[in-house]
N, C-alpha and C positions, 0 to 999 in steps of 0.2 A: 425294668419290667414293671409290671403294675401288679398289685397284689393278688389280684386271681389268678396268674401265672403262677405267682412263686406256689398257689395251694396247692396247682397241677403237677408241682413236684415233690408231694409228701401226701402219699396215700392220707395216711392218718393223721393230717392236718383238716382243721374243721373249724368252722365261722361259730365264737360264742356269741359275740353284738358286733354293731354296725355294718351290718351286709350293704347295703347303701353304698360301704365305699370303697370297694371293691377295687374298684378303678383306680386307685390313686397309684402314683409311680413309685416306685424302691429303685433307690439308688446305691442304698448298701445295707451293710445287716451291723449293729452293733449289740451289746449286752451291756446287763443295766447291775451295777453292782454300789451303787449306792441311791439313798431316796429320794436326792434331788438331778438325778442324772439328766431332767430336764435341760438343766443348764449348759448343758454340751450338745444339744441337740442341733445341725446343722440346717434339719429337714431332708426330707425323704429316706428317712430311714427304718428299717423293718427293726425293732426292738425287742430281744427275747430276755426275757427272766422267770427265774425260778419264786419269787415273789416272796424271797427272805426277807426281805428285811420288813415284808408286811405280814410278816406271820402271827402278830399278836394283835392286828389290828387289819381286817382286809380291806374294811370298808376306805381307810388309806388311797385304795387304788382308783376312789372314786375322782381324785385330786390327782392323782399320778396323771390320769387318761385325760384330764382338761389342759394342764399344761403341757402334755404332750402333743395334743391337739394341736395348742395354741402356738408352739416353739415347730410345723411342720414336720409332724414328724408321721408316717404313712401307715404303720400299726404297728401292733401292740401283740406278741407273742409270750404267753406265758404257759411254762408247767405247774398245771393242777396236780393234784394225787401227790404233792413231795411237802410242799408245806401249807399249802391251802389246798384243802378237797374241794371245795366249791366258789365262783364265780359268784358273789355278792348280787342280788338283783339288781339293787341300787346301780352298780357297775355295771351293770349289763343296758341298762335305764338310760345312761348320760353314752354311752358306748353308740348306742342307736340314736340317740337325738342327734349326738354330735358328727354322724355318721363315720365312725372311728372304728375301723375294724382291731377285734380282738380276738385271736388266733387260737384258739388249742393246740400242745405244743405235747407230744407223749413224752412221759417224764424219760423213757429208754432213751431219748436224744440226746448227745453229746452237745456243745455250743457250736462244734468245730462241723459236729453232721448237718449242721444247720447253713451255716457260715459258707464254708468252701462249693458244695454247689450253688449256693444265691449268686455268691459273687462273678462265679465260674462263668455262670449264666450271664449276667449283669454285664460283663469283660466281652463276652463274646461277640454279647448283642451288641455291643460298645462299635468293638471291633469292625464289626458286619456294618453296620452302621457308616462307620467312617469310609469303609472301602466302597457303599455305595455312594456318600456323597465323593468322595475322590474321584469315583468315576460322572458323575454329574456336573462336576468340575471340569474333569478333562474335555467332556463334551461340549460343551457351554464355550470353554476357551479355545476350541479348535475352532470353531466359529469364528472367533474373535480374529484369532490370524490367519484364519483362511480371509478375511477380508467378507464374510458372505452377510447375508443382510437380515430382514427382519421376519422375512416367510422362513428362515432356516432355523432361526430362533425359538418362532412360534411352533414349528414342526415338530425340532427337538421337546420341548416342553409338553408337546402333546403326545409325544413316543413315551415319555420317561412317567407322567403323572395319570396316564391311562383315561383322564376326562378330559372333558369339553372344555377348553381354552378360547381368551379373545385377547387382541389388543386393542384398546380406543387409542388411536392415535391422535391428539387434539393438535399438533404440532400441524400436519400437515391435512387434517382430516380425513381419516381413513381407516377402517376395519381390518384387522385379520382374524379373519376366525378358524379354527382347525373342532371342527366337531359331527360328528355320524346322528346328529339329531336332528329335526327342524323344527323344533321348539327353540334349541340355543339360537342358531343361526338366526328365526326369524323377531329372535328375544332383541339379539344385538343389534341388528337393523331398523327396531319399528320404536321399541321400549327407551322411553326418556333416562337420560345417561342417571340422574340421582334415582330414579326405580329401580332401574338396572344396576346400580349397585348396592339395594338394600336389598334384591330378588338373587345375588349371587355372592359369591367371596370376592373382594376385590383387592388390590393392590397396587398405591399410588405411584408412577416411575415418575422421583421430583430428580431435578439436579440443580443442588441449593436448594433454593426457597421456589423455584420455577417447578411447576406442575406440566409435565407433558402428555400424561395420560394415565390409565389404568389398565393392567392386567387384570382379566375378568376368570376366575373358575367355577366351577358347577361344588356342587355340596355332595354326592352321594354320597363321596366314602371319606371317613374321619381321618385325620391325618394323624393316627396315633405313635407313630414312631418319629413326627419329626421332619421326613424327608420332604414333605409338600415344599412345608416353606423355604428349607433349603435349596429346594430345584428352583420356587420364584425369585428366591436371592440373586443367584446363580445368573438365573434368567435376565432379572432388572438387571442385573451388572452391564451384558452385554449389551440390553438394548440402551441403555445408555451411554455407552461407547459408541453404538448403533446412530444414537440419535444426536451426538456430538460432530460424529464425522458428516452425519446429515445436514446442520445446521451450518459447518466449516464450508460445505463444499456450496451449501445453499447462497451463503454470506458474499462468496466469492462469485457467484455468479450472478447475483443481485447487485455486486458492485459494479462489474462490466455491461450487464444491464442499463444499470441507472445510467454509464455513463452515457451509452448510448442514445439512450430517452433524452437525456438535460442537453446532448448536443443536435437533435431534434429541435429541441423548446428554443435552445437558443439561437439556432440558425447556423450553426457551424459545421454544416453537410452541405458541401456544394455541388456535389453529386446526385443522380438519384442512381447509380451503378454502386454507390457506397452506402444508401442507404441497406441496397438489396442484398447487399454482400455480409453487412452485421448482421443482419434481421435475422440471414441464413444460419447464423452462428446458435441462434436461438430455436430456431426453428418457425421462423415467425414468417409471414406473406404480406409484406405491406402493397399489397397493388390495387386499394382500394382508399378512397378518400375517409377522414378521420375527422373530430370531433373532441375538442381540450376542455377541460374538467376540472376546475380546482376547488379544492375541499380544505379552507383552510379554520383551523379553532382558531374560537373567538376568544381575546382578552388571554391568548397564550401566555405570551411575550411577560406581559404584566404582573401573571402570577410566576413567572418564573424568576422573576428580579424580588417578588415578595416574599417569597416561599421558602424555608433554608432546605428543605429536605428535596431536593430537585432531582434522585434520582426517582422517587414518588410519583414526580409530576412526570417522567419520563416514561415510568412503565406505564402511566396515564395516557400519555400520548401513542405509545404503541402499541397500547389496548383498542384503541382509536382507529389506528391506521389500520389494523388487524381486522378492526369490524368492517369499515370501509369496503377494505379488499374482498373479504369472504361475498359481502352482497353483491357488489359491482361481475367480479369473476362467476355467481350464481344466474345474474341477468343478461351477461354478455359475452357472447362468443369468442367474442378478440376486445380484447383487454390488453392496454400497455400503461405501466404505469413508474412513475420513481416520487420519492420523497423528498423533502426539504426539512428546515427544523420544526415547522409546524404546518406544514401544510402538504399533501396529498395530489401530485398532479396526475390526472388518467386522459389516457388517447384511446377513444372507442371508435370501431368499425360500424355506425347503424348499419342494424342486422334486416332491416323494412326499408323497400324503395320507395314510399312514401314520406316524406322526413316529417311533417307533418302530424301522420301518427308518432314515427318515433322520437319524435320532440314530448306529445303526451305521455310515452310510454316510460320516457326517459325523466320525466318529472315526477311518475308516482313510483319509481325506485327510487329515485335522490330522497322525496318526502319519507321512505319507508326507512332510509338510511337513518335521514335526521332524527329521527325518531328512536330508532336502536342508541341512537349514540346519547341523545337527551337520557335515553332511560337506564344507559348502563355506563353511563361515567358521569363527570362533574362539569363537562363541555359540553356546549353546542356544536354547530359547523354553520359556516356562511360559505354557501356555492354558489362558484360565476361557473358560466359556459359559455364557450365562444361560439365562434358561426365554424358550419360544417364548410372543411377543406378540401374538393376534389383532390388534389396533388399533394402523397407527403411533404413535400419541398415548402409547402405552405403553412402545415401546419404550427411555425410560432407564431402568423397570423394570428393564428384560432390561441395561440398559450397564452399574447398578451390581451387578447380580447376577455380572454377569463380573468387575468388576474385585475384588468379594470373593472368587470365586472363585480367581483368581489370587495374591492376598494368605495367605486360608487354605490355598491349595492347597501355597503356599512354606511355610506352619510345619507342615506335614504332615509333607511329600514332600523338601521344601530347594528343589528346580528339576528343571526339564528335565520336566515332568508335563501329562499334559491332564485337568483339574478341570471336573466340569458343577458346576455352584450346585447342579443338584435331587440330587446326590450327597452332600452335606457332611454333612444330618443335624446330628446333637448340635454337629460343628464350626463350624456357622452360631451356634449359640446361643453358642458361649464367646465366636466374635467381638462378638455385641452384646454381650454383657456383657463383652469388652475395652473397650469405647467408654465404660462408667461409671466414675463417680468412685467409686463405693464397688471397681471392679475397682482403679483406679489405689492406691487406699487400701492396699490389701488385698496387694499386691506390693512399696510400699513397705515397708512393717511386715515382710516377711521375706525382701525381697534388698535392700533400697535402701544397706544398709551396706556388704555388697558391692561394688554397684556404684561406691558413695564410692569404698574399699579400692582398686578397681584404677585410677579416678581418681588419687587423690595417691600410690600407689606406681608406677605404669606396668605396673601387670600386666594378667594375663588371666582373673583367676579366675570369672568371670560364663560366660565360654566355656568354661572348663575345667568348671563344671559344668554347662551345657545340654549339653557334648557325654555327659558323665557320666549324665546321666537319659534320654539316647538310648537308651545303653548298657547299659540296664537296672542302674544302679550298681553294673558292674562296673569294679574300676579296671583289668587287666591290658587289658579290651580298649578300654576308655576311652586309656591308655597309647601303645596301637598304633595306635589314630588318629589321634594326636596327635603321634604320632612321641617319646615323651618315655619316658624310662626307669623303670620299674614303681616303683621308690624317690622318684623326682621325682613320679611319680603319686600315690606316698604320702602325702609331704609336704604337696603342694599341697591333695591332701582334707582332711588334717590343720588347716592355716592357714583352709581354708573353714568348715567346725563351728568353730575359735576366733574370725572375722571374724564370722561370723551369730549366733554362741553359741546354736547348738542342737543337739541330739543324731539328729544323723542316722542312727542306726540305726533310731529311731522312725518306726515305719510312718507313721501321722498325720502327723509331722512331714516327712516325705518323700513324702506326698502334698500337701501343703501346697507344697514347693517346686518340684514337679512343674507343680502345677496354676498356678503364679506365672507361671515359667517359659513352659508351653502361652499364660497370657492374653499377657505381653511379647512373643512372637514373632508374635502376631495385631493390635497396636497399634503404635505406634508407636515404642514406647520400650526395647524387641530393639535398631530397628533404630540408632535414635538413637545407643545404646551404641557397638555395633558400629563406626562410624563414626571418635567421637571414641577409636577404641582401635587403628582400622586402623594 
């Protein structure tokens, strides 16, 4: 009980100081029979004394009532008229500052007349207390194995705490709201989520360190016995059970999913009866021609061999795919999509007979994508797109067309680009002729010494000159992007013409290493380098 209760149990009980604190909770009654009784103080305790042992000295009590104070203790009941006639001002002074109620206590009162109803009360309320939460219990858990879901949940909650209730669900994106206002309702729908939780009581559902969402309530009535937040307890409990079995069931069918996406991509439906026959499983309609998408992070791979903390990098990357997906599934009607370890592949239905337009339309989503993901992680994205496929049966056409796309689009651009395949032109041709052995031949014979060179000395020079033919073989600004000093610039070109032993001033001969270069950065063996030289 809080101490203005226990006064509405004793006529002739009566506030001498600290009315202010009226409020605070008694959780039991003890008596004070020595001067440091402080020192047993637990907190919340209603304290009565006959104030013996300050009989020769009252102003004593002014020190009584500060470490009482201070040791939680909820007031301070003493009989006047037996040894002290009067309540020291001083006392009454530090009483009210410290907002420390001090009780008048008629000396007629026994300790026990005091004692036995407090506690009575205190037990009861105890009592009543537990038998409502037991039943907010029961109710919460019959949920749980009746199997029922997250509108039964929010239901209950809003039967039992009598206000306006929400859950943001970030998991899947999605409101419930149970409320007889529409101010709540049109709070929850319009009001940015960090407003909307400084404008309401909220409550985080994490499971671990993962954040799924918040439980939203309304403020009118004070939760002074407690039960609120045991009903939200109660509540998170379940929907976190809730949102476990969501996630299981999610997991699982995202797996049969994918598989059937990746045997798309890869061509292993020889059917179009088998396409139609999965699709149905999903609820999907593939009878219109589709459109492949690949969204892969840049310089993935590389921080994740550098990085020790890799599950970091991991919730990075599916913070990633998460944004991806929300804008894609906001822009596009039919959306198919599956995963890889870094990369995002999507099968879109253009929604315009026009392809034309939605080749435009389809560009200033990808830019709006790249842009969220620049701004809210520590990646980029490089997107290729293939050419649109009348016939699912077609579409790994359109998958390997993206993922060339993205490949040439990096020995272009470097990253951070969005490449159509039907864009590349001449640069489609050098990549198949990267993929022959007469191209493999033909970059041996006039970098392959090089690349030994920085092998068995530890250097860089293969980089230093792809950065160099960037640069239009200029060394000063070759230099400046490298961060290296226009003399070191020197030398290094220097040591390169003696390591290849050819005369690079000759135009031919610097087309020649150009065009080496152009095919290494479209195959495999840029990237190979690069690697064993990180």
């Amino acid at each position: 009980m809080r101490v203005q209760d226990l006064l509405k149990q004793f006529d002739d009980f009566y506030v001498l100081a600290g009315e202010e604190g009226l409020n605070r909770n008694v959780s039991t009654v003890s008596v004070m029979d020595a001067p440091d009784i402080y020192n047993w103080m637990k907190g919340g305790e209603f304290l009565i004394t006959t104030a013996y042992v300050m009989k020769d000295d009252p102003l004593e009590l002014k020190d009584l009532v500060i470490r009482l104070n201070n040791a939680g203790t909820s007031a301070l009941g003493i009989k006047l008229n037996r040894f002290i006639k009067k309540l020291p001002e001083e006392v009454k002074k530090v009483g009210d500052q410290l907002k420390f109620p001090i009780i008048f206590v008629p000396d007629h009162y026994a300790f026990t007349d005091v004692i036995n109803p407090v506690l009575s009360r205190i037990v009861n309320t105890q009592a009543k207390k537990l038998e409502r939460s037991e039943k907010i219990h029961r109710s919460f858990t019959e949920i749980a194995i009746k199997g029922k879901g997250t509108e039964d949940i929010m239901n209950t909650l809003y039967r039992i705490l009598g206000k306006s209730v929400a859950y943001i669900d970030l998991l899947f994106n999605k409101n419930y709201i149970r409320s007889n206002t529409k101010e709540f309702k049109s709070d929850i729908g319009e009001i940015r989520l960090d407003n909307l939780l400084k404008k309401y009581s909220s409550y985080p559902v994490r499971i671990g360190s993962v954040l799924y969402g918040y439980l939203i309530v309304t403020k009118e009535k004070e939760d002074n016995d407690g039960l609120e937040k045991v009903t939200i307890e109660h509540a998170s409990t379940v929907l976190k059970l809730e949102i476990q079995k969501k996630l299981s069931n999610s997991q699982i069918e995202q797996k049969y999913r994918d598989e059937f996406v990746q045997d798309l991509l890869m061509n292993n439906i020889r059917t179009k009866e088998e396409v139609e026959n999965r699709a149905a499983l999903y609820g999907w309609k593939m009878d219109k021609g589709l459109i492949c998408i690949t969204l892969d992070i840049d310089n993935f791979k590389e921080k994740f061999i550098s990085i020790e903390n890799t599950r970091n990098l991991e919730i990075e990357r599916d913070k990633i795919f998460s944004i991806s997906r929300k804008i894609m599934k906001e822009n596009f009607s039919k959306v198919y999509y599956t995963t890889f370890s870094d990369s995002t592949i999507y099968l879109i239905e253009p929604d315009i007979d026009e392809y034309i337009k939605f080749q435009e339309r389809l560009q200033k989503v990808l830019e709006n994508l790249r842009e969220e993901v620049r701004n809210r992680s520590n990646f980029t994205l490089t997107i290729g797109i293939g050419s649109y496929k009348e016939s699912v049966m077609d579409v790994y056409i359109s998958f390997i067309e993206s993922q060339k796309a993205v490949r040439i689009g990096r020995s272009i651009y470097e990253k951070d680009r969005i490449v159509f395949y039907s864009d590349l032109g001449i640069y489609n041709v050098l990549y198949n002729l990267s993929l022959e052995e007469e191209a493999k031949s033909f970059c041996n014979k006039n970098i392959k010494s090089l690349v030994d060179y920085d092998k068995s000395n530890n250097t860089k020079y293969v980089e230093t000159l792809y950065c160099l033919v960037k640069n239009d073989w200029n060394l000063k600004s070759t230099a400046e992007q490298l961060f290296i000093h226009y003399n070191t610039m020197k030398y290094r070109y220097g040591k390169i013409c003696e390591v290849l032993k050819l005369d690079l001033n000759n135009r031919e001969t610097k087309f020649n290493i150009e065009f080496c270069l152009r095919l290494m950065s479209m195959s495999d063996q840029y990237s190979l380098y690069m690697k064993t030289n990180i």
